[in-house]
N, C-alpha and C positions, 0 to 999 in steps of 0.2 A: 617274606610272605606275610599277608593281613591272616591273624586270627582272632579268636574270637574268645575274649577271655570270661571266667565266672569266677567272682569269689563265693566262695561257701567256709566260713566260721576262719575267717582270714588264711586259706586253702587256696592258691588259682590253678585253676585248669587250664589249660589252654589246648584249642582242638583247633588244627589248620583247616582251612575254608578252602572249596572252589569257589570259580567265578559266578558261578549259577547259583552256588548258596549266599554270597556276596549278595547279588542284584537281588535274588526274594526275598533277601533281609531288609534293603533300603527300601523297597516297597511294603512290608511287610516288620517290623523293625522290633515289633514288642511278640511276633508270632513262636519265639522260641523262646519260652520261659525257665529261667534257674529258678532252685529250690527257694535265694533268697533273691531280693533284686537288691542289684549292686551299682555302685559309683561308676566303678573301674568296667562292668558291660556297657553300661550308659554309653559312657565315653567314647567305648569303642564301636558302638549302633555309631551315635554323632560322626566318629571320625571317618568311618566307613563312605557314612553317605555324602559326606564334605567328599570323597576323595573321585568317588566316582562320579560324583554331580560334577566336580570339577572336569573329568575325563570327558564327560555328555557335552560340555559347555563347549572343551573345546575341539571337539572333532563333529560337533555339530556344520552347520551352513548359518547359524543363528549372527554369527560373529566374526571376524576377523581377527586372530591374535598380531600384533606389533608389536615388537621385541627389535630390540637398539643394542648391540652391545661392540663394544670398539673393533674396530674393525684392523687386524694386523696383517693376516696372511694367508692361506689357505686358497683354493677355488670356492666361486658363488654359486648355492644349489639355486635351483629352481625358484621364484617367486623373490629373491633375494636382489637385494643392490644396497650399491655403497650411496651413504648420503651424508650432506655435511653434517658435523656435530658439535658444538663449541664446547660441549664438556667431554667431550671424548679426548684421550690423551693426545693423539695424534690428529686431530680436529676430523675424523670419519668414523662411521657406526655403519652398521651395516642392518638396515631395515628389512624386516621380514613383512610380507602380505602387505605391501605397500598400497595405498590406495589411488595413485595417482593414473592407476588403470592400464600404466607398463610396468612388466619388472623389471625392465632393464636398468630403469632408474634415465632415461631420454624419451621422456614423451617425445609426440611429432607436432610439431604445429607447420603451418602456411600461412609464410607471407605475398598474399596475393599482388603487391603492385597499389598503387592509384589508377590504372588503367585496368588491371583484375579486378578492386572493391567496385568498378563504376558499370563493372560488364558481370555486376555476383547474378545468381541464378540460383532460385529455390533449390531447384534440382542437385547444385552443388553440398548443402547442408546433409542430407543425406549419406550422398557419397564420403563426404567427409567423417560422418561417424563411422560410416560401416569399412573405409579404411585405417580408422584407428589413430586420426588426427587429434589432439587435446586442445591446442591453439590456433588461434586465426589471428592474424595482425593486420590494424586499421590503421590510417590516419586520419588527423581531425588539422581542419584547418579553419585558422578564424570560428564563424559558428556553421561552418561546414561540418556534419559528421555523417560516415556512413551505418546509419541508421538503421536500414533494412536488414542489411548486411546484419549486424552486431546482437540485434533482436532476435534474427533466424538461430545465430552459431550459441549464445548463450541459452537460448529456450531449448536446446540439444546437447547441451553438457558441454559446449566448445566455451573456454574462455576466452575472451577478446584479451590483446594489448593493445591497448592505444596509444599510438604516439603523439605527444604533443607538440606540434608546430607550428611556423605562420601564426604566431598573435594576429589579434586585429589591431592593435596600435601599432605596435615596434617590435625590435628585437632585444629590448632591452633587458635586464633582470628582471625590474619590476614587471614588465610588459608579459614576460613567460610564467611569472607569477599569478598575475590575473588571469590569462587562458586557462593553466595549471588549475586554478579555482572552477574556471566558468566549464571545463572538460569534467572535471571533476563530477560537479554540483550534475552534470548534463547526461552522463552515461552511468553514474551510481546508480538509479533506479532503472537499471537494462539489466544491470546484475556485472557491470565490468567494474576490477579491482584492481588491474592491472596499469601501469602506466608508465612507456617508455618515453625519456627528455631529450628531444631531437631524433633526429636520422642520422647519420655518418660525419657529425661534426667535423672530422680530423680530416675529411674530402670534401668540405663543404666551405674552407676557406675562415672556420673557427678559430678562431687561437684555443690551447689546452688553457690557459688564463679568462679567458671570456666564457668558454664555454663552464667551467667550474663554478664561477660565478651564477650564470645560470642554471642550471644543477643544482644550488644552493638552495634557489631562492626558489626555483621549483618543486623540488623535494618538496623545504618548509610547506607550501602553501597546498600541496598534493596529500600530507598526513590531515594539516591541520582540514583537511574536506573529508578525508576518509580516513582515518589511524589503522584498518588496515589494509590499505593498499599497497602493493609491490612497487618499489618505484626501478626501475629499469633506468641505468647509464645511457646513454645513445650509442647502438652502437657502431663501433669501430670497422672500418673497412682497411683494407690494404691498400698504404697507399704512398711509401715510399719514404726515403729521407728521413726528418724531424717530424712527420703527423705518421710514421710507421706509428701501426696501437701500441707498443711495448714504450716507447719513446712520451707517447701521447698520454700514456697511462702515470708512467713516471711524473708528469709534470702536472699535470692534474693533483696527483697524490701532495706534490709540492704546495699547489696552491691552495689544499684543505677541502679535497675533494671526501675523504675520512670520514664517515657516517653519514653521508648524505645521497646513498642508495644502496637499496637492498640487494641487487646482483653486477655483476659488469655483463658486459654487451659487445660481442663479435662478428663480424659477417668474414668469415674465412673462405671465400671463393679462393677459388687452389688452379681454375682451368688455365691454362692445360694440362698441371698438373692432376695427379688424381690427391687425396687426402692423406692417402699411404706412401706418398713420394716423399716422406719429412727431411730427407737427407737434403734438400733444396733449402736453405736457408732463409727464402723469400717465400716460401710454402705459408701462409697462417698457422697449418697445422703442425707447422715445425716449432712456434713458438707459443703455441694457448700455454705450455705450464711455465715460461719463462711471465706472461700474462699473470699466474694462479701466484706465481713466486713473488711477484713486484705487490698482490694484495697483500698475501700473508704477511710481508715485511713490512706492511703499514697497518696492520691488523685486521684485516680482514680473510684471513686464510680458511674461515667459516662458512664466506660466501662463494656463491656459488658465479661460474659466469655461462650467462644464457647466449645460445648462437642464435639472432633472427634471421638472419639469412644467410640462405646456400644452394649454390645450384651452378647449374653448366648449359648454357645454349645451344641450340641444333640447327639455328637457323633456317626452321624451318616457315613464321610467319612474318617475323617482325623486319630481317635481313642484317640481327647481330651476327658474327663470325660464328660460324659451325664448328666449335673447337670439341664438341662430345657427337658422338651418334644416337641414339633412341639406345641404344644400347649402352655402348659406355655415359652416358646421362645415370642410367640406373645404376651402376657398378660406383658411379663417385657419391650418390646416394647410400650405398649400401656401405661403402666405405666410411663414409663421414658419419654414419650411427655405430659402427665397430667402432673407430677412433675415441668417437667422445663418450660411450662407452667405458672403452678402457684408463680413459682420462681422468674420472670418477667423481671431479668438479663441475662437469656441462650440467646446468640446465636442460628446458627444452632446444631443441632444437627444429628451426622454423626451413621450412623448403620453400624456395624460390623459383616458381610462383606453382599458382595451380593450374592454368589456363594461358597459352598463347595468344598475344595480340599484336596489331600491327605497328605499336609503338618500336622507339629504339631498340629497346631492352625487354621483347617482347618473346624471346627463343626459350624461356626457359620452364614452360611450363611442363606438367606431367600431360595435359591435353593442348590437340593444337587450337586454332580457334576457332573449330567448325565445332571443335567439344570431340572431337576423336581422341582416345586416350593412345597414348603412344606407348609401345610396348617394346622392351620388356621394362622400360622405365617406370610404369605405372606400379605394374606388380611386384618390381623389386621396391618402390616405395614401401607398398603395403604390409611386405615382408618385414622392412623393415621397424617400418613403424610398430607394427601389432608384438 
């Protein structure tokens, strides 16, 4: 209990306080006067009003408190999620009032496609905030960039990642070095920080050796333009054999791939599985922490790994296989943010796509291509995401 002490000829009294004589004292601080005035009142006017300005400060709306502390065991209240921590014993803390706009700690991002970024539509930035998207993901090719697009989603609190591909020279190290610069130098003053090296290397006929190299010399050249931008691994799709990612990743790590990006990068398509079927050992989602275990063991068990893509076709504009319905579409949605979720490593997480088109691989938006949203897939996103 705070009271409220007087010395009088080295005497203290001390008389317990309500809270109502508390507050009209902090306001009020010299209006109850002792016979002498003393040190030891002083002190305790000061301490009073330190304790309660403290309490104002923090049940105000003024501020947000953030508080980190290791993260062992228990259930996560409310506003709470697990996030990495390189000083925390067990490399996670558990962040409170996080500001990254979800508590789950899995923002939502959309990757729209090259056939989505070239068909964006004002109209979509909107909907994208007011669904609770934090990411949009571009491509940039040579000095192709989508411009309109990238302008719209950061002037809206959406961050871009760009990924950087197709030089205009070559594919060489150096050659992804100079885009890495020229992407750089070209989307900083749009407000994008972000920046993924490559698309699905490991199905793209990369070697884990070629592509490290690049990596390398991308990185380098992607600090030295912006010190802090994200650099993003390419990421990894499912893809069999020796370019499986756990395999891919292994040899990468081999070749000194080891501080030369800030997150890894996964596209865990599961259809026709769902995300929750992990017992299937060709699932993605069977193996992200075998993925978390191959960084840790090369030191990076700090970092986090971001999923760009994910999603299930319906086949309803494009004429990929119909291996989801407008229905189960939503449920591998709603799935795959539980999973990685509980994961406690993911990143954001990026949905594939936002918009139907009549390309190949064109079934898997949340709208078709008339811009009809398909339901209940839309709204189990939104659920999700928010």
């Amino acid at each position: 209990m705070l009271c409220y002490g007087e010395n009088l000829d080295y005497q203290i009294t001390w008389l317990p306080l309500d809270v109502d004589t508390i507050i009209y004292m902090t306001k009020n601080p010299f209006s109850i006067q002792p016979k002498k005035t003393s040190r030891l009142t002083l002190s305790l006017v000061i301490l009073i009003v330190a304790v309660v300005g403290t309490i104002s400060l923090v049940t105000s709306h003024a501020a947000t408190p953030v508080i980190s502390v290791t993260a062992d065991s228990g259930t996560l209240a409310g506003g709470a999620s697990i996030i990495t921590d390189s000083t925390a014993s067990d490399g996670k803390a558990v962040e409170f009032g996080s500001g990254s706009g979800n508590i789950s700690g899995v923002p939502a991002g959309i990757s729209p496609g090259s056939i989505g970024e070239a068909n964006y539509s004002s109209a979509w930035t909107a909907e994208m905030v007011a669904d609770g998207v934090k990411y949009y993901r571009t491509d940039t090719n040579c000095t192709s960039y989508e411009l309109t697009a990238i302008q719209a989603v950061e002037s809206a609190g959406i961050q871009d990642d760009a990924i950087i591909e197709n030089p205009c020279a070559g594919d060489t190290p150096a050659d992804f070095a100079a885009q890495s610069t020229a992407v750089v130098n070209t989307l900083k003053p749009y407000g994008v920080h972000i920046f993924e090296v490559m698309n699905e290397p490991n199905c793209n006929n990369v070697s884990a050796s070629d592509y490290t190299a690049i990596l390398k010399a991308s990185y380098v050249a992607i600090k030295a333009a912006d010190p802090s931008a994200t650099v993003l691994a390419g990421g990894l799709c499912p893809a069999g054999g020796s370019n499986e990612p756990y395999t891919y990743l292994t040899a990468m790590y081999a070749d000194g791939a080891q501080g030369y990006f800030d997150a890894a990068n996964d596209h865990p398509y599961s259809f026709p599985d769902s995300p929750s079927q992990t017992s299937d050992s060709w699932n993605p989602w069977s193996y992200l922490g075998q993925l978390h275990q191959i960084m840790a063991a090369n030191g990076d068990g700090n970092k986090q790994i971001w999923l760009t893509e994910f999603g299930c076709p319906t086949g309803t504009d494009g004429g990929y296989p119909a291996d989801c319905t407008d229905t189960t579409e939503g449920q591998q949605i709603t799935q795959a943010f539980s999973q990685a979720r509980q994961l406690g490593f993911i990143g954001p997480l990026f949905i594939y796509s936002w918009q139907d088109s009549d390309s190949a691989d064109g079934d898997f938006g949340l709208y078709t291509s008339n811009g009809t949203a398909k339901q209940p897939t839309l709204g189990d996103f939104i659920n999700a995401a928010q």
